[in-house]
C-alpha positions as CSV (number, residue, x, y, z in Angstrom):
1,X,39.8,185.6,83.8
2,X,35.7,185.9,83.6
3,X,34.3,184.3,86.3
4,X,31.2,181.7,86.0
5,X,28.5,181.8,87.9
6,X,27.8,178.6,90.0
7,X,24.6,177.3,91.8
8,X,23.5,173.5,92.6
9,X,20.0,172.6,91.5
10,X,17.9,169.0,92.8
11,X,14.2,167.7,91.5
12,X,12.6,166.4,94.3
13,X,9.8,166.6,96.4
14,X,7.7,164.0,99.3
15,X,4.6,164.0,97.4
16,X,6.3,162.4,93.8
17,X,5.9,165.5,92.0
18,X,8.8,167.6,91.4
19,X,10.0,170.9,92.2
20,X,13.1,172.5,91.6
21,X,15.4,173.4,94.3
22,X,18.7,176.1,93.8
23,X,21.5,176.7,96.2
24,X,23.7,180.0,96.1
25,X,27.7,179.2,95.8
26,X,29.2,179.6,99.1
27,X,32.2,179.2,100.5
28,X,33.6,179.3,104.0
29,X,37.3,180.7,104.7
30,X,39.0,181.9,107.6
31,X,35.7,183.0,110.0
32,X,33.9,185.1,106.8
33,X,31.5,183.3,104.2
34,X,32.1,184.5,101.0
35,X,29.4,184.7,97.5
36,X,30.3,184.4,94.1
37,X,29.8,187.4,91.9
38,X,29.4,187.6,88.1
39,X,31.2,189.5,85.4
40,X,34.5,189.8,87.7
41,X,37.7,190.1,85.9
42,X,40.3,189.4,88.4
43,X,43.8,187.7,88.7
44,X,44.3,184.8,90.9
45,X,47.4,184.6,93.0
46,X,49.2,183.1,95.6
47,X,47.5,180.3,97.5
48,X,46.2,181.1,101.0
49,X,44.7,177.8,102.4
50,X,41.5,175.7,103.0
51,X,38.5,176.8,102.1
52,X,34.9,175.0,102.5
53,X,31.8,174.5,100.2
54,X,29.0,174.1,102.9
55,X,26.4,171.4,101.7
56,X,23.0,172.8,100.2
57,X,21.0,173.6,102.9
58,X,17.7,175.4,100.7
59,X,16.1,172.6,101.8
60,X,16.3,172.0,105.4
61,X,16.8,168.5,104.8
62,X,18.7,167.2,108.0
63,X,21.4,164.6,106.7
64,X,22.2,167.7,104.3
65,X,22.4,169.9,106.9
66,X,25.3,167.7,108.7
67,X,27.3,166.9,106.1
68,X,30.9,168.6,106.4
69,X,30.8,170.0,102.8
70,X,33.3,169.8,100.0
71,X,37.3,171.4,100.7
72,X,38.6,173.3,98.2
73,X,41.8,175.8,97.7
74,X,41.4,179.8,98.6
75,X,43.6,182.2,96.4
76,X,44.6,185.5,96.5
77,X,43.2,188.3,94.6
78,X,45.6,190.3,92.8
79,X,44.6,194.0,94.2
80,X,42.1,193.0,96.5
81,X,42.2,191.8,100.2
82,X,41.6,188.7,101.5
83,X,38.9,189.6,104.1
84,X,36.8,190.8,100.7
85,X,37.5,188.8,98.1
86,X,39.1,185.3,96.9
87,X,39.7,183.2,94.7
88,X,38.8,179.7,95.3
89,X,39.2,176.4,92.6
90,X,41.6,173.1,92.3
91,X,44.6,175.8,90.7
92,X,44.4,179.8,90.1
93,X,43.5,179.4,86.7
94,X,40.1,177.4,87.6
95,X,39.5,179.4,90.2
96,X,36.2,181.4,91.1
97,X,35.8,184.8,92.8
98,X,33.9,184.9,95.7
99,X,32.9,188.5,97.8
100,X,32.6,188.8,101.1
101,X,29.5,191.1,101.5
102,X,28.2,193.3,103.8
103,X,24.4,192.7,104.5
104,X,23.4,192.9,100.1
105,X,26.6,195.5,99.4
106,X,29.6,194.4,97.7
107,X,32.8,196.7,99.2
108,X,33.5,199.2,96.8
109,X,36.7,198.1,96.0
110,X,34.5,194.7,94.3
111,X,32.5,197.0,92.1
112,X,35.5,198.7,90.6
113,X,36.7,195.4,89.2
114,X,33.1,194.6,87.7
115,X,31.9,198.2,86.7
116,X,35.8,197.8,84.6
117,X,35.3,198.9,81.2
């Protein structure tokens, strides 16, 4: 499976004009926030739980900033632990892989399965 990369864009701004606003793909699972990464081949699995989508918060906007966000299923990674990777989507084959990083660094383990020839 490739995996797609994900981001949430708005035109909006106070004064009328507009300006373009982008929000990196999150997600929220067991304590750890997790990114998506690009150009990850990777097999889904068994199904682990809950995950969350937090709202886009680029913006400060307050009534974004309280919404609950959008629940969505957290998967396995064939090979790879949960507390670094997952896979989350509606079923394994939808799914998208999200990293858990540490500060900018993926775990090494993540680059093997992109740096895959």
């Amino acid at each position: 499976m490739m995996m797609l990369a994900v981001a949430c864009t708005s035109e909006s701004s106070s004064d009328g004009g507009e300006q373009a606003e982008t929000c990196a793909y999150r997600v929220l699972y067991q304590d750890r926030t997790y990114r998506d990464v690009a150009n990850v081949e990777f097999t889904a699995g068994e199904k682990l739980g809950s995950a969350t989508i937090p709202p886009c918060q680029d913006t400060g906007d307050q009534d974004k900033a309280e919404e609950s966000g959008e629940t969505t299923t957290a998967y396995a990674v064939d090979g790879i632990s949960p507390d670094m990777a997952v896979a989350v989507g509606d079923s394994p084959g939808d799914a998208t892989f999200v990293a858990a990083y540490s500060g900018n660094k993926l775990p090494p383990e993540i680059r093997k399965l992109i740096d895959r020839p």
